[in-house]
DODRENDO-693743 format. One record per residue: residue number from 1; residue in one letter; x, y, z of N, C-alpha, C in turn. Coordinates in steps of 0.2 Angstrom, whole numbers, plus 5000, padded with zeros to 4 digits. Layout:
# DODRENDO-693743
NUM|A|X|Y|Z|X|Y|Z|X|Y|Z .
...
END
This chain:
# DODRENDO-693743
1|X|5283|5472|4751|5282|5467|4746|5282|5471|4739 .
2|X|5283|5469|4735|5284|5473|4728|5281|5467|4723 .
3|X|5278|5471|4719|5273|5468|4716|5276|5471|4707 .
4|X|5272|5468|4702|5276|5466|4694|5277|5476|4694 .
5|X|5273|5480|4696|5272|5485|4694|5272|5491|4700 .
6|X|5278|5488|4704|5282|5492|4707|5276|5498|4712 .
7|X|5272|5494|4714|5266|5497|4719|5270|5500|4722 .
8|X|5268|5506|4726|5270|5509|4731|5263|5509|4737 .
9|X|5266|5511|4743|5262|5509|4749|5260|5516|4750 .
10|X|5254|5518|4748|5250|5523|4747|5243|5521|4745 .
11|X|5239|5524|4749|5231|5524|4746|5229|5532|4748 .
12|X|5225|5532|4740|5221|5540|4743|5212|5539|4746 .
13|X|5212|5542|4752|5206|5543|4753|5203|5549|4754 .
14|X|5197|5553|4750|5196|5558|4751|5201|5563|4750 .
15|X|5205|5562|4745|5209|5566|4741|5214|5566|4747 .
16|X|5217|5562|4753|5222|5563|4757|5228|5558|4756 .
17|X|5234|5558|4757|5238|5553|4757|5239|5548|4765 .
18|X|5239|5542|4763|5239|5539|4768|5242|5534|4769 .
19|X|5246|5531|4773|5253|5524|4772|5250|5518|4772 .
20|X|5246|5516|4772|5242|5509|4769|5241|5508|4764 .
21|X|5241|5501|4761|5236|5500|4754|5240|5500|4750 .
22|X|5239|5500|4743|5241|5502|4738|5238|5506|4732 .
23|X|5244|5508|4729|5241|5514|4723|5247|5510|4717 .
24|X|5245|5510|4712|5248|5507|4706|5253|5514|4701 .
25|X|5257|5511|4703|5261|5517|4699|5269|5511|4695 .
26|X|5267|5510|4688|5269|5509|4685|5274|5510|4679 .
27|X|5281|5510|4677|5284|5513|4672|5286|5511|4665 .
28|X|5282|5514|4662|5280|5515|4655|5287|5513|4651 .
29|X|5288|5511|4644|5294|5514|4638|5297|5522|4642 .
30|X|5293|5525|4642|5295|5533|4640|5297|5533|4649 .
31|X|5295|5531|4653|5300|5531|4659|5296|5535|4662 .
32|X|5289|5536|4659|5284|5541|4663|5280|5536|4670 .
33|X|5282|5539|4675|5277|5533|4681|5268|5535|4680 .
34|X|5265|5528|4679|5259|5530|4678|5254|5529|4682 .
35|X|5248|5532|4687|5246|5531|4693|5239|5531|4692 .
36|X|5236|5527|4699|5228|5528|4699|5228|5530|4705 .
37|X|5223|5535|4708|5221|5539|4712|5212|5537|4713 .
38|X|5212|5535|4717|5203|5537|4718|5201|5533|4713 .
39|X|5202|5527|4709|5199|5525|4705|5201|5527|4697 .
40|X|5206|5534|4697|5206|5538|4691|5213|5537|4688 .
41|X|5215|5534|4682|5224|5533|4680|5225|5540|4676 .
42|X|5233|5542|4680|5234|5548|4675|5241|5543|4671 .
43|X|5242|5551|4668|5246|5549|4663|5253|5549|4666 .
44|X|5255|5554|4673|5260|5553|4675|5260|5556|4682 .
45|X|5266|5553|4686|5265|5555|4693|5262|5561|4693 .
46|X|5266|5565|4690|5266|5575|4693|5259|5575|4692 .
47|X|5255|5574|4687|5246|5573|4686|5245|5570|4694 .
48|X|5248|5566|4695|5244|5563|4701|5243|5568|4707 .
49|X|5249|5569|4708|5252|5575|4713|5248|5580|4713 .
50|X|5246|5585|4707|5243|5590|4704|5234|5588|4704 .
51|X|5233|5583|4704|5224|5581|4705|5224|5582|4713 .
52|X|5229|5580|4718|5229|5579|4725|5227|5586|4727 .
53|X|5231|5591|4724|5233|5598|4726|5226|5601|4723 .
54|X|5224|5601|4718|5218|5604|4717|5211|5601|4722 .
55|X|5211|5596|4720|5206|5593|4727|5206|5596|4735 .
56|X|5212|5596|4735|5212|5602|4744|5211|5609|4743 .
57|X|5212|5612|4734|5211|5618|4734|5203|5618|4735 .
58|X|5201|5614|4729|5192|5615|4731|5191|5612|4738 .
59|X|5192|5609|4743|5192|5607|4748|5191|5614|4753 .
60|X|5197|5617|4752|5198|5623|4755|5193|5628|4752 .
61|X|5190|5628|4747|5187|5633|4744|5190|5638|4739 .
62|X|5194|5636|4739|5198|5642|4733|5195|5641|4727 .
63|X|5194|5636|4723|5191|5634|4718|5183|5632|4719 .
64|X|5180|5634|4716|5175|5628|4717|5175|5621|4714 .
65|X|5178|5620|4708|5177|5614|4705|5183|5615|4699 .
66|X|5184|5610|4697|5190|5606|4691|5186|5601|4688 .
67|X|5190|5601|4682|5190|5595|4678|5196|5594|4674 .
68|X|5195|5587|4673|5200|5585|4670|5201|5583|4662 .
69|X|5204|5581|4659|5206|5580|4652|5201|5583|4648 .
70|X|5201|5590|4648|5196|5595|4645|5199|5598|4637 .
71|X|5195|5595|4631|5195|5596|4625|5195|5603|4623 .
72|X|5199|5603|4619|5199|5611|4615|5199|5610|4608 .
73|X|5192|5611|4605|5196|5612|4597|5200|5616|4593 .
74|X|5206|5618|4590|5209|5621|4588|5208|5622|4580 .
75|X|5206|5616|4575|5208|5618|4568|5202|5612|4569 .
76|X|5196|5613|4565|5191|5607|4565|5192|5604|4556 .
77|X|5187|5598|4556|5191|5595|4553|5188|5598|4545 .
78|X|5193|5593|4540|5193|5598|4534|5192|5589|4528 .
79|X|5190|5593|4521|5190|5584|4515|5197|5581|4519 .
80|X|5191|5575|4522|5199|5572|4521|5205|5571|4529 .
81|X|5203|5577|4532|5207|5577|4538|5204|5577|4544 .
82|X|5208|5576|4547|5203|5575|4557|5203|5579|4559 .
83|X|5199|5582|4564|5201|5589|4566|5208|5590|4573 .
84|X|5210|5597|4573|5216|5597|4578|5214|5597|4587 .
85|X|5216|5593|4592|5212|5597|4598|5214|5598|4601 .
86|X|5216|5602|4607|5221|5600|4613|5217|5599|4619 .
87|X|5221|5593|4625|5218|5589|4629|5219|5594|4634 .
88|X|5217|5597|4640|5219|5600|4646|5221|5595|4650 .
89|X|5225|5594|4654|5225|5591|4659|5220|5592|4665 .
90|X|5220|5598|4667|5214|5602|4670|5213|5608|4671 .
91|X|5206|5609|4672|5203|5617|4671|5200|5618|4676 .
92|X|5202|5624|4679|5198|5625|4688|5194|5632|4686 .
93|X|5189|5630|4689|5184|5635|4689|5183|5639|4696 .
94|X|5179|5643|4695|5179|5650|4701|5172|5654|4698 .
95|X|5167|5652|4702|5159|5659|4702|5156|5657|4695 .
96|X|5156|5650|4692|5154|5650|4684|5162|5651|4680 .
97|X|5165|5654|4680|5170|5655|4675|5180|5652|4676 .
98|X|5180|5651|4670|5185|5648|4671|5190|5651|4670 .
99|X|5196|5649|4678|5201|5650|4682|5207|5651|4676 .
100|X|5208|5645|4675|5215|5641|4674|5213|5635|4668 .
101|X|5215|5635|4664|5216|5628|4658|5227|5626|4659 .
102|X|5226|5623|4663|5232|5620|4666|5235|5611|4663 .
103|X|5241|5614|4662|5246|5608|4657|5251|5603|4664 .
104|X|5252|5598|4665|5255|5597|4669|5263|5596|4665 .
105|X|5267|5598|4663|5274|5596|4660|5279|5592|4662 .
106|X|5282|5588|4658|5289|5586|4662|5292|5588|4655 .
107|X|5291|5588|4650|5294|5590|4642|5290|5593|4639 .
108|X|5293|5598|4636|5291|5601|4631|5292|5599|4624 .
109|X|5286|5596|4620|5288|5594|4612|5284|5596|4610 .
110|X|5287|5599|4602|5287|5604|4597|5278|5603|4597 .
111|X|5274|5598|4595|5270|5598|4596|5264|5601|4601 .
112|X|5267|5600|4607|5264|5604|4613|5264|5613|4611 .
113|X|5270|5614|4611|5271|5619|4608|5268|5625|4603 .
114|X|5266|5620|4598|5260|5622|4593|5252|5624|4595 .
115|X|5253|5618|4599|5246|5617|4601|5245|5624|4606 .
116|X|5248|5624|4610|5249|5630|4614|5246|5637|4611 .
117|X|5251|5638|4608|5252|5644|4600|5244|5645|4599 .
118|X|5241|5640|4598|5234|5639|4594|5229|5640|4599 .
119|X|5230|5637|4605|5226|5638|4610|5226|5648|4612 .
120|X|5231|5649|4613|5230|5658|4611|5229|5661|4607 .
121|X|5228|5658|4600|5227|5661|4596|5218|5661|4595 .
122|X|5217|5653|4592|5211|5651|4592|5206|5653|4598 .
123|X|5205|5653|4606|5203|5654|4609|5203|5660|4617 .
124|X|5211|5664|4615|5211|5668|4620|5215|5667|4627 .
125|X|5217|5658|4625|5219|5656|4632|5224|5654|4634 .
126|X|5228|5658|4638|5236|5657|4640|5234|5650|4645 .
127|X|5238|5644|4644|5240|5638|4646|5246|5639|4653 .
128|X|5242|5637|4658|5247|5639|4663|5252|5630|4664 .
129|X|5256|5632|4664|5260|5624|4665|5264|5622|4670 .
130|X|5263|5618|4673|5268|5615|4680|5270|5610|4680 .
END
């Protein structure tokens, strides 16, 4: 049965994939599939994919713990302007300190890019991207 929003027959339970139910994954303008997992909508499948994967990492123990859409300020704000921030997709942690500040990509735009640049510059922190 297919529904307005192109449901797929998947439910996650406890971070596992399982052929029952449904999970809402939707296509956007930009032709990104947009999903909920556990309650939580990412911004595109490979996010979803990539929250699954970290969940069995801390499951497994590798990580202790992650988080998600983690702010970085870059350029704070000035008369008149906003300030610049970059979002993380997720950031994994290990003993207190942090692992990984990890980008999930399908494009790279000039923008990203920037932000990148400034996240090294500004903070010391190479963006691992997948």
């Amino acid at each position: 049965m297919k529904s307005k929003y192109n449901a797929r027959k998947t439910i996650v339970v406890d971070g596992s994939l399982i052929k029952s139910g449904t999970a809402l994954f939707k296509s956007t303008a930009q032709k990104i599939r947009v999903g909920e997992i556990d309650g939580i909508i990412f911004d595109s499948y490979h996010e979803a994919e990539y929250y699954l994967y970290l969940y069995q990492q801390r499951k497994e123990g590798r990580i202790d713990a992650f988080e998600r859409q983690v702010r970085f300020d870059l350029i704070p704000s000035q008369k008149g302007e906003r300030p610049v921030f970059y979002k993380a997709d997720f950031v994994t942690w290990r003993r207190g300190e942090r692992l990984d500040v990890i980008d999930c990509k399908g494009m790279r735009l000039p923008v990203y890019v920037i932000k990148r640049k400034l996240m090294l510059q500004v903070h010391g922190i190479k963006i691992k991207e997948v």
